[in-house]
C-alpha positions, 0 to 999 in steps of 0.5 A: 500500500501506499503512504497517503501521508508521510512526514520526516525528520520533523522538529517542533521548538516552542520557547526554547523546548524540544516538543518534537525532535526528528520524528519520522511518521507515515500514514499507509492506505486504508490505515486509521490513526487516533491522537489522544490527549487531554482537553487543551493538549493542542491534538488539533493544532 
């Protein structure tokens, strides 16, 4: 199957924090992928 998302070697730096370092991800078809979290956690950001 093919990827339908793919995401690599992604960094995300708020204030001077490493929140994410380097992570490579990817979404194949037909796949389902659920992100939880607290209220206020930033999941749709």
């Amino acid at each position: 199957m093919s990827d339908v998302l793919e995401l690599q070697d992604v960094s995300v730096v708020r204030e001077g924090r490493a929140l994410v370092d380097q992570v490579s991800w990817s979404v194949k078809e037909g796949e389902r992928w659920v992100i939880l979290g607290p209220n206020g956690a930033g999941k749709t950001t």
